[in-house]
C-alpha positions as CSV (number, residue, x, y, z in Angstrom):
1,X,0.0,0.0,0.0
2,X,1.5,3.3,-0.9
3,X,2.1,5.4,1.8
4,X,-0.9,8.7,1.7
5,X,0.8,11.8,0.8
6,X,-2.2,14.9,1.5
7,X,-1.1,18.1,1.7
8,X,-2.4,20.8,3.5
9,X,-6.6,22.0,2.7
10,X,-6.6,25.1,1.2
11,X,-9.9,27.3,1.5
12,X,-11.7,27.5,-2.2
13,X,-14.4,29.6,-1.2
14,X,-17.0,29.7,1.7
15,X,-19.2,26.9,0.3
16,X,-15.7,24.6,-0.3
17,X,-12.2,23.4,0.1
18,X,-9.9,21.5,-1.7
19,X,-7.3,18.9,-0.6
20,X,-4.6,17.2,-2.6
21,X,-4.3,13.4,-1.8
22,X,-1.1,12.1,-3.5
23,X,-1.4,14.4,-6.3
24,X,-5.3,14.1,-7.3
25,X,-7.3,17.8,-5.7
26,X,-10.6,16.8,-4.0
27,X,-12.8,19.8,-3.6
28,X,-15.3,19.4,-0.8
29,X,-18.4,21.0,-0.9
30,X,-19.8,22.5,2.1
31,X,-17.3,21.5,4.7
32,X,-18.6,22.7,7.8
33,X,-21.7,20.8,6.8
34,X,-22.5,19.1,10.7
35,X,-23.3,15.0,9.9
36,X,-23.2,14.3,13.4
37,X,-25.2,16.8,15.8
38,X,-23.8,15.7,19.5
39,X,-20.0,15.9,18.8
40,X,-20.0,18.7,16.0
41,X,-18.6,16.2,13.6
42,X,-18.8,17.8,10.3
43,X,-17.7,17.0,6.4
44,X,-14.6,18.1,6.3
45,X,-14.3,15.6,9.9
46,X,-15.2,12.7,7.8
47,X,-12.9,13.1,5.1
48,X,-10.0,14.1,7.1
49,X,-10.8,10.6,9.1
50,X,-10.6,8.3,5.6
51,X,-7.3,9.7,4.9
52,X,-6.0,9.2,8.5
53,X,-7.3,5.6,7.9
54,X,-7.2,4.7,4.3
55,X,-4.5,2.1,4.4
56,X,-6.7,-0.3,6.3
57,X,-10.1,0.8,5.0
58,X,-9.0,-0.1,1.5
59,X,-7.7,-3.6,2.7
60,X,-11.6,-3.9,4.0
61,X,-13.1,-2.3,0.8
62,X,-10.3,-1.5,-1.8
63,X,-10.7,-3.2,-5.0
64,X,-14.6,-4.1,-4.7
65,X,-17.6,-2.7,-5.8
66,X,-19.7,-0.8,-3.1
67,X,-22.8,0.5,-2.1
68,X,-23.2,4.2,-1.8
69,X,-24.8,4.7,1.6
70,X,-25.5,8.3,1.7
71,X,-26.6,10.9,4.4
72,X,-26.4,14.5,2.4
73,X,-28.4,15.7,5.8
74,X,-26.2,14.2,8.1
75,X,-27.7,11.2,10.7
76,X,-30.9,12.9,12.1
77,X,-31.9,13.3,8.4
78,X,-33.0,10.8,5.9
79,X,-30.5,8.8,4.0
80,X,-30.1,6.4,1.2
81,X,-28.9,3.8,-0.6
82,X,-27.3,4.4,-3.9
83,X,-26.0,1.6,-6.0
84,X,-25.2,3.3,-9.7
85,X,-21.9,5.4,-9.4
86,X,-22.8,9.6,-9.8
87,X,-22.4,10.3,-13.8
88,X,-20.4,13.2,-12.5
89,X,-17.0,11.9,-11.0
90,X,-14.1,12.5,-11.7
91,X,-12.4,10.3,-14.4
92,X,-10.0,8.2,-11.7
93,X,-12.8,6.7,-10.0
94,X,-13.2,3.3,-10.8
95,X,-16.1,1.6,-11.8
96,X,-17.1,-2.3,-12.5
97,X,-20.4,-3.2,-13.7
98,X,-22.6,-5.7,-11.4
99,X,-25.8,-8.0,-12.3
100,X,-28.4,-8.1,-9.4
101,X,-30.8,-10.8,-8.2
102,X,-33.6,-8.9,-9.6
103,X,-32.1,-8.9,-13.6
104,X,-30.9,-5.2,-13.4
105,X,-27.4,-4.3,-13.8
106,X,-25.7,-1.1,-12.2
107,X,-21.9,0.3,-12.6
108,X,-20.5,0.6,-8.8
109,X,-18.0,2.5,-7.4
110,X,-14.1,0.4,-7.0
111,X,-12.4,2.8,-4.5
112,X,-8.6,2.2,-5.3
113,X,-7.0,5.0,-3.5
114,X,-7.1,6.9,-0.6
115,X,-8.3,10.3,-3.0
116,X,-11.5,7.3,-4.0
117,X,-12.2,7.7,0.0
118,X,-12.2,11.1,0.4
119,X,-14.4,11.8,-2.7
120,X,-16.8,8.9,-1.7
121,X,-17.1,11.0,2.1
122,X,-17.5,14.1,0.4
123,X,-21.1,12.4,-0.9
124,X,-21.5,12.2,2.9
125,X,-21.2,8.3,2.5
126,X,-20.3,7.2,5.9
127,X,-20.5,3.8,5.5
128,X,-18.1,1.6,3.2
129,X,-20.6,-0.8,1.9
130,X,-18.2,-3.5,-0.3
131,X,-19.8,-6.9,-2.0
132,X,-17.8,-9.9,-1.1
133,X,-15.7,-10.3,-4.4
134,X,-12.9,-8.5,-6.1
135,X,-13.7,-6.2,-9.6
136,X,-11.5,-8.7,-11.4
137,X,-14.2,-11.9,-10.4
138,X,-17.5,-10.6,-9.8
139,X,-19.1,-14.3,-9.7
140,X,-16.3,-15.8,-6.9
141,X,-16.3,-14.7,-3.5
142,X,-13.2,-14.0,-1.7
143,X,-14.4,-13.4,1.6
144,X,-17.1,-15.2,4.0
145,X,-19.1,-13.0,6.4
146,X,-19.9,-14.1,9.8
147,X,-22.4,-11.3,11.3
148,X,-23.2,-11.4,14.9
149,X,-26.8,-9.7,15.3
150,X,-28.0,-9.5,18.7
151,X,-31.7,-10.1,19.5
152,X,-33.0,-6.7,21.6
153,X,-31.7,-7.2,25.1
154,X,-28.9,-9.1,24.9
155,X,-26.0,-7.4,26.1
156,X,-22.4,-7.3,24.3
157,X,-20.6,-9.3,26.7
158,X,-23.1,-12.5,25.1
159,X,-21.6,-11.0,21.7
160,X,-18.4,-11.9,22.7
161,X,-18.8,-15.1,24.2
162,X,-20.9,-16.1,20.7
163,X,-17.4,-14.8,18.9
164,X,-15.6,-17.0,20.7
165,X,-17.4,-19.8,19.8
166,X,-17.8,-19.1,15.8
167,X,-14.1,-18.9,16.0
168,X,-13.2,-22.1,16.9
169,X,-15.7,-23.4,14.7
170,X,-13.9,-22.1,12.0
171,X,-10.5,-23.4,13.3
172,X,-12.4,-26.7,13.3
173,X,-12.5,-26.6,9.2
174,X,-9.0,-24.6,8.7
175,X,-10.2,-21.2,8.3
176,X,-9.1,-18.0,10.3
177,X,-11.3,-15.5,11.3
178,X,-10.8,-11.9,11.7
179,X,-13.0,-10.0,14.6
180,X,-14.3,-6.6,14.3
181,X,-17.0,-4.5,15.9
182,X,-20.1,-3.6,13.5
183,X,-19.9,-0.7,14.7
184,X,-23.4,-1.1,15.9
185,X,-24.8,-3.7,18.2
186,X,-22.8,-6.8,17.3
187,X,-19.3,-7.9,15.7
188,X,-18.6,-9.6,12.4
189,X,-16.0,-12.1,11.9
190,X,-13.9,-11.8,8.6
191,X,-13.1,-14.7,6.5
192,X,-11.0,-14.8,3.3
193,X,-11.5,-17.8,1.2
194,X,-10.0,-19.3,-2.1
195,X,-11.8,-17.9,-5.3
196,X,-13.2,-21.2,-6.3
197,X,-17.0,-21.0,-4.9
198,X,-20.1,-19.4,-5.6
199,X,-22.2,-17.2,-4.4
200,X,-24.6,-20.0,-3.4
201,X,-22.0,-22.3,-2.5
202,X,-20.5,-19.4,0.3
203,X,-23.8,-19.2,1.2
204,X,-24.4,-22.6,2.3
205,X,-21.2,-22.7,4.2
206,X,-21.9,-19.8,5.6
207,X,-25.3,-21.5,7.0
208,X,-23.6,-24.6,7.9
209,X,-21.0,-22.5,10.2
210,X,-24.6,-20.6,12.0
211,X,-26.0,-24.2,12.8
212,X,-22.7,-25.5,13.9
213,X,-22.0,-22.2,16.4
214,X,-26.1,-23.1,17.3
215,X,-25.1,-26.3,17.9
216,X,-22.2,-25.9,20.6
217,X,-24.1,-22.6,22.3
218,X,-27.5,-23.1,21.7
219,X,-28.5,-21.2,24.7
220,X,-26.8,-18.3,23.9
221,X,-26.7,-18.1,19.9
222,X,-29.1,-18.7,16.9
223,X,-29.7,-20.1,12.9
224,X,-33.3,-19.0,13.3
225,X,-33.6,-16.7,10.0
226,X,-37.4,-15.3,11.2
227,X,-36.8,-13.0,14.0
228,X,-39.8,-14.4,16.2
229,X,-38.1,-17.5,16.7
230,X,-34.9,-16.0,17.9
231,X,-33.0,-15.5,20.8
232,X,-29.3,-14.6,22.0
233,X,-27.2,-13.8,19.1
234,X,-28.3,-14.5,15.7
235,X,-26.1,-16.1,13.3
236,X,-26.9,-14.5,9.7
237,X,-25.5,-16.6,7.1
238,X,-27.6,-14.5,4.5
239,X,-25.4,-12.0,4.2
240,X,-23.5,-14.8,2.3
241,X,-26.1,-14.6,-0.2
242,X,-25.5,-12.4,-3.8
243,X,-26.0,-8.7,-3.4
244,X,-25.8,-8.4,0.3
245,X,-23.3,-6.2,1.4
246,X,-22.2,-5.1,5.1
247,X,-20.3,-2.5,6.8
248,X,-16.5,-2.6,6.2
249,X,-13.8,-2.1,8.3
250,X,-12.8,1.4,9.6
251,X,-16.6,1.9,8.5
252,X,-18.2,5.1,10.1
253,X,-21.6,4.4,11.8
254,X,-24.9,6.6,11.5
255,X,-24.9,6.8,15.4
256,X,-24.9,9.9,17.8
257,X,-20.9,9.0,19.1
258,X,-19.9,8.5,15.4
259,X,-18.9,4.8,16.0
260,X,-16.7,3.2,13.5
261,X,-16.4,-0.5,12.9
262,X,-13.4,-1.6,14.4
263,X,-10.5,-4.1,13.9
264,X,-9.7,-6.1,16.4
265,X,-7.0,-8.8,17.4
266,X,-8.6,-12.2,19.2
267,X,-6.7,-11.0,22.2
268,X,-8.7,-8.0,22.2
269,X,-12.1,-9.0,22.1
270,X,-12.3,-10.1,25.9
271,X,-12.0,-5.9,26.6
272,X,-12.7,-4.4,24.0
273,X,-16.0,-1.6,23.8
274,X,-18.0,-0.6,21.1
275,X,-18.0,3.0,22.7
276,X,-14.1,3.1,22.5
277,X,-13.8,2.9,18.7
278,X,-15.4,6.2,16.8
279,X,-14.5,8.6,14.1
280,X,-12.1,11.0,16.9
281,X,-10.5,7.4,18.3
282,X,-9.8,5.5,15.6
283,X,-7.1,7.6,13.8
284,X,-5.1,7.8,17.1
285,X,-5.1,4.0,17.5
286,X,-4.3,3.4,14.0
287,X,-1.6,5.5,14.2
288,X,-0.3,3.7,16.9
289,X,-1.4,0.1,16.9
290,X,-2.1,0.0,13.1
291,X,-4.2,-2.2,11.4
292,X,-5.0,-5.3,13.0
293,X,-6.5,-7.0,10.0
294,X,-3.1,-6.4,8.1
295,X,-2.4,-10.2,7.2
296,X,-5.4,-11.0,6.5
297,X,-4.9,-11.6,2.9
298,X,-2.1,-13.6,3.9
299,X,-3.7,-17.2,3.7
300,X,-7.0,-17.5,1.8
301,X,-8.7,-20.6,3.0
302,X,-10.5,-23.6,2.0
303,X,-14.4,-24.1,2.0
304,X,-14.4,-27.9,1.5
305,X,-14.3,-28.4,6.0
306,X,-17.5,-26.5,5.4
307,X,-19.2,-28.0,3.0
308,X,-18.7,-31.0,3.9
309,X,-20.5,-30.0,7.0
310,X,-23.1,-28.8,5.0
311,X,-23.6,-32.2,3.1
312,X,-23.6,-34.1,6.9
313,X,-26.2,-31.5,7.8
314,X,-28.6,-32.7,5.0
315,X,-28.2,-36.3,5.2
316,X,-29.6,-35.9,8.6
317,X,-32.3,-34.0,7.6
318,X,-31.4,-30.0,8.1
319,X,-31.9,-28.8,4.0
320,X,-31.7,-25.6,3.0
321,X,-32.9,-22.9,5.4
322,X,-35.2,-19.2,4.3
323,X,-33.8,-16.9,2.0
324,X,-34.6,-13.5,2.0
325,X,-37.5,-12.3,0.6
326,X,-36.7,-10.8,-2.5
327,X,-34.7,-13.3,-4.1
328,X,-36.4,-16.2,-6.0
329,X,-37.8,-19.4,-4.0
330,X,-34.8,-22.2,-4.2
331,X,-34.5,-25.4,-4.9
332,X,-34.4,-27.2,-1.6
333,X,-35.7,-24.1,0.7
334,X,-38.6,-25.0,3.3
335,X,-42.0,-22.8,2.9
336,X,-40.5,-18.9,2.9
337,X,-43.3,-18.1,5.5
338,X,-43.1,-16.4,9.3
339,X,-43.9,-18.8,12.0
340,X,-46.6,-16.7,12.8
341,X,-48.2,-17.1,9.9
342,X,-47.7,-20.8,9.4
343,X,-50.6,-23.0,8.6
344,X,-51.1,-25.6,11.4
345,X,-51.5,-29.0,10.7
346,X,-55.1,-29.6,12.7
347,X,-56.1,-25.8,11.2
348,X,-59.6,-25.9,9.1
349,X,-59.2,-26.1,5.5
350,X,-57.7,-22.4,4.7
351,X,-57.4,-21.3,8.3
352,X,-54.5,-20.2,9.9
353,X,-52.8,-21.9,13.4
354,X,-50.3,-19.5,14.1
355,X,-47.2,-20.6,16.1
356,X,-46.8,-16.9,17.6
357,X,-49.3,-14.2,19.0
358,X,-47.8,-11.5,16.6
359,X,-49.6,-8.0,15.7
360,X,-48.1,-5.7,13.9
361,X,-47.8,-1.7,15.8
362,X,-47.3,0.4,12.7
363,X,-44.9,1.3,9.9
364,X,-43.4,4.5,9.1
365,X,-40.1,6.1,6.7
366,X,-39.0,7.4,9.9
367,X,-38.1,5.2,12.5
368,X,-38.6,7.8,15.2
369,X,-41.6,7.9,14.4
370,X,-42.9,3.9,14.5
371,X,-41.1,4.0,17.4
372,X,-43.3,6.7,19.0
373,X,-45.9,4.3,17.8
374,X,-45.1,1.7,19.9
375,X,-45.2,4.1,23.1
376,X,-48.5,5.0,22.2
377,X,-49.6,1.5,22.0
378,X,-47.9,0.7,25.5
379,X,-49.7,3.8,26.8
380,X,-53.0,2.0,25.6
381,X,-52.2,-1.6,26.9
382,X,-50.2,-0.8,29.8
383,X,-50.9,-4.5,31.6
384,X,-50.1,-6.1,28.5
385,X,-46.9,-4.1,27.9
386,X,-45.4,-5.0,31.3
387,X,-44.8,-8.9,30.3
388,X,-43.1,-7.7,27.3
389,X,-39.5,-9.1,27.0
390,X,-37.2,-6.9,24.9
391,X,-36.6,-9.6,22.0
392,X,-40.9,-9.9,21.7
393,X,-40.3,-6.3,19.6
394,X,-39.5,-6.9,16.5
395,X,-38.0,-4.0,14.4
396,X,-37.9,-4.5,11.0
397,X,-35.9,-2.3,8.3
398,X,-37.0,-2.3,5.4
399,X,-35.2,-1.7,2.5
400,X,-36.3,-0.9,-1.2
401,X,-33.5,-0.1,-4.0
402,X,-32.5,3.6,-2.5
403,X,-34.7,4.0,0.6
404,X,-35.8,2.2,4.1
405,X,-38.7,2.4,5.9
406,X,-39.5,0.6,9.6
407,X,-41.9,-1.7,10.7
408,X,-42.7,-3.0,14.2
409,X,-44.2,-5.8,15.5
410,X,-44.7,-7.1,18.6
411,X,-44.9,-11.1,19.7
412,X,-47.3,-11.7,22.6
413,X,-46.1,-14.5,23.7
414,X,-45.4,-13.6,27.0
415,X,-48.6,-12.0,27.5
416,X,-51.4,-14.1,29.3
417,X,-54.1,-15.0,26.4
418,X,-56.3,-12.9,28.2
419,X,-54.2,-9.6,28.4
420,X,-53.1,-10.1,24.8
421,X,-54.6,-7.2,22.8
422,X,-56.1,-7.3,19.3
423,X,-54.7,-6.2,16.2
424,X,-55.4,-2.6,15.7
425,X,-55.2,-0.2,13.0
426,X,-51.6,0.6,12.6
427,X,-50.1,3.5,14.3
428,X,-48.6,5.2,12.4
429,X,-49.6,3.6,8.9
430,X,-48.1,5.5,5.9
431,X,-50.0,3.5,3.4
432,X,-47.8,5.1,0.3
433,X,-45.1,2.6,1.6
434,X,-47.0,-0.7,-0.1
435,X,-46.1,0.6,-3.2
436,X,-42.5,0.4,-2.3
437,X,-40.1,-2.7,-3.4
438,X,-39.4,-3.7,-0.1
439,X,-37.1,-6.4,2.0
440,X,-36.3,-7.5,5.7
441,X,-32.8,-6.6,6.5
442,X,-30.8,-7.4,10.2
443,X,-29.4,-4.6,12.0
């Protein structure tokens, strides 16, 4: 990696300023622009913190297609997804053309250089969003992604413990993980693999891993896909599947403290906080730790442990397990229906036996604002609110091509059947949201 070369910013004008990175000028628009409220982070923050970084935020998303996740507003406004690169960019930036699930085809942005960073944060893209593949081999991944998701309520020391346990799971088959902190809620464990498997085949492996870490923690970790039937950690091997894409490392996170997603050594993980790593922290510890992913291209491993795994799995009866809901129904994948809405074997002839008591609160662009939903429910159901355990609200993002909306439900099951309220109108219930192209995505 080339060492970054920036010279100092020189003012433009009020509305921007330009830096040099290693010889290319990146004009930032309105600089003092505020993305994050609480700490005063602003622009001009953001870029300065890709360039303190770049040499281990390219090793995360260098040389891969990404998502554009934007927030022109900063993190109290409304953001977005973008997949097709700007038509205006400078003629450096990289591009590689991707085919999608759905049939459509969109070029994405290849960020080779620290000066790709630094333009991609002056679009107030806080998030490095990479696929799983390399620009040169768009159809063979080179990475497996284990993502941690904890249920609501479960605290990050059970985070931890459920790393532990995915890691020697993968030492079981020959593979090395690489911890980091989302950044959020839960940790991901980094895998790079040969360049021989598909996207289906990572998948699978990727769900064969989730049953095996269910398998030797099952109080405290989950393969569950719907999110009624989870608890503890949940394992998400989707994000193996084509056209899912998570935050990178050194990734900058939409919340109030500016948490980045962190790097971390297995001897770390014991102490470290999410809290500790954000956008003022991380450029002091890179500077003096460095980057604690930096061999992790040394040794690509083998899938076959994994797969083989896989194979055992379905010779004694576990198949294929949900998809997610916008990709097409697979061969070998059970009934893509929630729990809750299951039909029940002694059920009447086109009646419903549902497994869970769910009702659905409300649904809303903002998720403020579903949230203040659910208060307002509580308010009107106070006895049936106190039984409530946190994982029995279930927050769902969902996510059409460029925009999310919220939904949230809440599972009764803890309620006694004669406390359990009925399902109400929806509050709030922004009814121009059915139109949208929608998917469930984990946090």
């Amino acid at each position: 990696m080339p060492k970054l070369r920036a010279k100092a910013s020189k003012r433009t004008s009020v509305e921007s300023e330009a830096i040099l990175v290693a010889g290319r000028e990146i004009v930032v628009s309105n600089p003092a622009k505020v993305l994050f409220p609480k700490p005063k982070y602003t622009k001009l923050d953001l870029v300065r913190y890709y360039l303190a970084v770049a040499e281990g935020a390219l090793r995360g998303a260098g040389g891969r297609p990404n998502v554009l996740v934007r927030y022109p507003n900063g993190i109290t406004g409304e953001f977005f997804y973008q997949k097709r690169v700007p038509e205006s960019r400078p003629p450096w930036i990289d591009v590689v053309t991707l085919s999608f699930p759905s049939g459509r085809t969109a070029e994405e942005v290849v960020p080779r250089d620290a000066a790709a960073l630094a333009w991609l944060a002056n679009l107030a893209c806080l998030e490095l969003h990479p696929h799983p593949v390399r620009a040169d081999d768009l159809d063979h991944p080179d990475e497996l992604r284990v993502d941690l998701d904890p249920v609501p309520g479960v605290k990050w020391p059970q985070v931890r413990e459920v790393a532990r346990v995915a890691r020697a799971a993968l030492q079981d088959v020959g593979l090395t993980g690489w911890p980091k902190t989302s950044g959020s809620r839960g940790m991901h464990v980094i895998v790079r693999i040969e360049r021989r498997w598909t996207f289906d085949e990572v998948r699978r492996a990727a769900l064969a891993l989730a049953r095996d870490v269910e398998r030797r923690a099952p109080a405290i970790a989950t393969s569950k896909w719907w999110k009624e039937e989870r608890h503890g950690v949940f394992v998400d091997y989707n994000q193996n599947a084509k056209d899912r894409t998570v935050a990178s490392a050194y990734s900058v996170r939409p919340t109030p403290d500016a948490r980045v997603s962190a790097p971390l050594g297995w001897d770390e993980v014991a102490s470290a906080e999410p809290a500790d790593f954000t956008l003022a922290t991380m450029p002091k510890r890179f500077a003096r730790v460095g980057d604690r992913h930096e061999g992790i291209d040394a040794a690509p491993g083998s899938l076959e442990g994994l797969l083989e795994l896989s194979a055992r799995h379905e010779r004694d009866g576990q198949g294929d397990a949900p998809w997610p809901p916008h990709y097409k129904k697979q061969a070998g994948e059970p009934p893509r229906v929630q729990p809750s809405r299951a039909r029940g074997a002694g059920a009447a002839r086109g009646a419903r036996a549902p497994k869970y008591p769910l009702i659905e609160i409300g649904r809303a662009k903002r998720k403020q604002d579903v949230v203040a939903g659910l208060k307002r429910w509580k308010a009107r159901h106070p006895k049936a609110a106190k039984y409530l355990k946190p994982a029995d609200v279930l927050v769902d993002s969902m996510r059409g091509r460029s925009s999310t909306w919220t939904r949230i439900r809440v599972n009764l099951q803890h309620v006694p059947p004669k406390l359990r309220p009925r399902q109400e109108r929806l509050d709030p219930d922004e009814k121009t949201l059915s139109s949208w192209y929608g998917r469930v995505t984990s946090s």
